[in-house]
Phi, psi and omega in degrees: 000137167230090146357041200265157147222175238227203032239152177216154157213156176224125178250144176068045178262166211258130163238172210227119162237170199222113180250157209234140184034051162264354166203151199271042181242011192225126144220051147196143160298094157275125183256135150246171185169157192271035193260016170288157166226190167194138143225163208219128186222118167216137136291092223216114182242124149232159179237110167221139179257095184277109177279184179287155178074018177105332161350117142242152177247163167210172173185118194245170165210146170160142205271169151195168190200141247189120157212131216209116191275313304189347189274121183220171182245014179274188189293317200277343183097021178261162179277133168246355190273143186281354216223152178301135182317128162318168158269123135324106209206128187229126171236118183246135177244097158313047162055138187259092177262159210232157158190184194200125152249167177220129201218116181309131163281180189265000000 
């Protein structure tokens, strides 16, 4: 059985916002600037198993979890909001996959 974990951060990354009704001769503003952030956190388990005949088992698992000031859903990747951007949080969970070889001796 093994154990691993995962992490990235990311600091001073560039995010692109659009501000809106900040002068009536524009009407809209693009800022860019380096106030992103992102960290990345996972928990990644396996089990692998020689059973009997040439048998092998294997069996994975893995959480992970994703927070990010910096995210968006428009087509251009920008920000429309006037305001600093929410914090974002994504948690994916894998399933536990399973698999099994089998292998002739020679």
């Amino acid at each position: 059985m093994s154990a691993t974990y995962v992490g990235a951060i990311g600091r001073d990354l560039l995010r692109a916002t659009n501000l809106f009704n900040v002068n009536p001769d524009f009407l809209s503003v693009g800022v860019t600037d380096n106030s992103a952030t992102s960290d990345y956190h996972a928990l990644q388990l396996t089990f692998q198993r020689r059973l009997s005949r040439g048998l092998q088992g294997l069996a994975s698992y893995s959480f992970s979890h994703s927070i990010d000031i910096a995210s968006s859903d428009t087509a251009a990747g920008t920000s429309t909001h006037q305001a600093r951007l929410p914090i974002r949080k994504l948690t994916v969970e894998i399933p536990i996959l399973t698999s099994g070889i089998h292998s002739q001796p020679a």
